[in-house]
C-alpha positions in Angstrom: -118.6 -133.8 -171.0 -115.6 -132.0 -170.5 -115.9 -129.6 -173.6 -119.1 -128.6 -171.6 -116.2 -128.3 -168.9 -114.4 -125.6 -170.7 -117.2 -124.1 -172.7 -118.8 -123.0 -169.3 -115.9 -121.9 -167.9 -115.0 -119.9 -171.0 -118.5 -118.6 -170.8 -118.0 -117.8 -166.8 -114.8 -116.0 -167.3 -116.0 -114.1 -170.4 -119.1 -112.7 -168.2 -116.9 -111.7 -165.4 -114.4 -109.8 -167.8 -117.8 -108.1 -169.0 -118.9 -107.1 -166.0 -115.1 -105.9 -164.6 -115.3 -103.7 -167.8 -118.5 -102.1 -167.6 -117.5 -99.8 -164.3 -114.4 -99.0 -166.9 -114.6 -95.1 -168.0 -114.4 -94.2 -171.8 -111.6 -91.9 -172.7 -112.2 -89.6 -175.9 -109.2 -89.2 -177.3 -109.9 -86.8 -180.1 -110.8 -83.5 -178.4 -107.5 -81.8 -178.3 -107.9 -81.9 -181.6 -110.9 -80.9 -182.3 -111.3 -77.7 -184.3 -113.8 -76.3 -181.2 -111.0 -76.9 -178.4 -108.8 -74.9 -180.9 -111.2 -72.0 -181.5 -112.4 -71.5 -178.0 -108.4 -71.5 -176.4 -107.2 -69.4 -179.3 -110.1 -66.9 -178.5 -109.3 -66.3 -174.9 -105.7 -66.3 -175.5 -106.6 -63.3 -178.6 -108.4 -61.5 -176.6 -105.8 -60.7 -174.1 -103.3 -60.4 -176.5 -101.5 -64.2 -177.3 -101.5 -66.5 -179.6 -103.4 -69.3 -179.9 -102.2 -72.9 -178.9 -102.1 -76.5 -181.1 -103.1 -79.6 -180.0 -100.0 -81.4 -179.1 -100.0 -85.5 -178.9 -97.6 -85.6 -176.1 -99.3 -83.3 -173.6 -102.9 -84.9 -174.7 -101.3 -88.1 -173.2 -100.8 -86.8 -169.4 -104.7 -85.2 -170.4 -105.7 -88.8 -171.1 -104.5 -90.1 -168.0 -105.6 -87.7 -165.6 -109.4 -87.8 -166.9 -109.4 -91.0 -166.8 -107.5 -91.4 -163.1 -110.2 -89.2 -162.2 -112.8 -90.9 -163.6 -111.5 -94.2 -162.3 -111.6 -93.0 -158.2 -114.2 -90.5 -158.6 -111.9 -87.7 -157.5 -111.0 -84.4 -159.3 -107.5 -83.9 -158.3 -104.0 -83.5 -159.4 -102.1 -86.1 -158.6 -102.6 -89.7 -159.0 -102.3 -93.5 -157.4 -98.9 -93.9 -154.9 -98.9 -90.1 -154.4 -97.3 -88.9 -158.3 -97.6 -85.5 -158.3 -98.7 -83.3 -161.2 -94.9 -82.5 -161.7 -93.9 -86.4 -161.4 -96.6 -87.2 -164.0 -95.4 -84.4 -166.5 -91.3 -85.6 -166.2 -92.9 -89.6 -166.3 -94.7 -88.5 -169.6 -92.0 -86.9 -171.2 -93.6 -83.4 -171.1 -90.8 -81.1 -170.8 -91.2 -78.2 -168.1 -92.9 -76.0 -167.6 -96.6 -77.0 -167.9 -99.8 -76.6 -166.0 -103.0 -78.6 -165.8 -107.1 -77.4 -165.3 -109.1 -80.3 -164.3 -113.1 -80.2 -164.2 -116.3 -82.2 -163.9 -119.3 -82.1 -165.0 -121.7 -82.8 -168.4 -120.5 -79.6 -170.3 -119.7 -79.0 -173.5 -116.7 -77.3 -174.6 -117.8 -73.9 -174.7 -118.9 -74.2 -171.5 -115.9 -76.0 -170.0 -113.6 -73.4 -171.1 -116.0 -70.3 -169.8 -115.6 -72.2 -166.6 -111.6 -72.0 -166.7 -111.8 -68.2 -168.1 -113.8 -67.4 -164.9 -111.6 -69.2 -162.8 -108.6 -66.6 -162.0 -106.4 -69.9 -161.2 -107.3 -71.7 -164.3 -107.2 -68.6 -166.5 -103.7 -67.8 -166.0 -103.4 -71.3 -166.7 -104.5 -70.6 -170.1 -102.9 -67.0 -170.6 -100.0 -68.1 -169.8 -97.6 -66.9 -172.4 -94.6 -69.5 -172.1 -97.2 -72.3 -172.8 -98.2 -72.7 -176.7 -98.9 -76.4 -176.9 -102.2 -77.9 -175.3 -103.5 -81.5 -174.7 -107.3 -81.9 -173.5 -109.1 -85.3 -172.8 -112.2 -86.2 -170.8 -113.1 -89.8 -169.5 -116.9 -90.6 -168.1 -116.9 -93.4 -165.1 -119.7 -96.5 -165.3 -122.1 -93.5 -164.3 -121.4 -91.2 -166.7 -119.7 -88.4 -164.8 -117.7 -86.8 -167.3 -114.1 -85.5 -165.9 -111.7 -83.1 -168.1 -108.3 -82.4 -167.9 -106.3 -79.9 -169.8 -102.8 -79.6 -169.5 -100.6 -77.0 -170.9 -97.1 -76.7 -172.2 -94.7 -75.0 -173.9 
């Protein structure tokens, strides 16, 4: 009897852990390094004149975090839980200054995500600015499948 005990507890607490993690987002990790991310940055920066920008793992990090933050409260915003800036979050990630960070929502794909920020005058200096050559870029979908992005930016 008691191994029934502890075989339906185990059972119980295994179902609730299930359930706890279902409203959990994904994160893709591999975007900033995709070869597409690469192209479609490098293109808007060569067009007006820059070079492109690599993938860099630090700076993919704070990315990671933010989509998923995002993707966690349902919010698109720039800071994050107990009121961290988007400055706070870069020094507590160990991206070194200065840096700057597009954030978006929505079901798109790359190319269209980044015609978004191009069209953007905010997010498009963002992207041309010339003291940044380093970029990280991550997405995180909540339990409904609301995809956020976050692209940060550093030198």
């Amino acid at each position: 009897m008691v191994p029934s005990v502890f075989r339906n507890a185990a059972l119980f607490a295994l179902l609730v852990l299930a359930a706890a993690c279902a409203g959990r987002p994904i994160v893709t990790t591999s975007i900033g390094n995709s070869a597409s991310a690469e192209e479609y940055l490098g293109y808007i920066r060569q067009v007006n004149g820059l070079a492109g920008a690599r993938p860099d793992p630090l700076l993919e990090k704070a990315a990671q975090q933010q989509a998923r933050y995002m993707a966690e409260t349902g919010r698109m915003v720039h800071t994050t839980g107990s009121g961290r800036d988007f400055a706070t979050r870069m020094s507590q990630n160990g991206v070194p200054g200065p840096a700057a960070e597009n954030i978006a929502h929505g079901g798109m794909g790359l190319a269209k995500l980044f015609q978004m920020w191009a069209d953007s005058p905010p997010h498009r200096k963002n992207m041309l600015d010339p003291r940044f050559t380093r970029y990280g870029l991550a997405s995180a979908s909540d339990a409904q499948g609301k995809r956020y992005w976050a692209l940060v930016m550093g030198k």
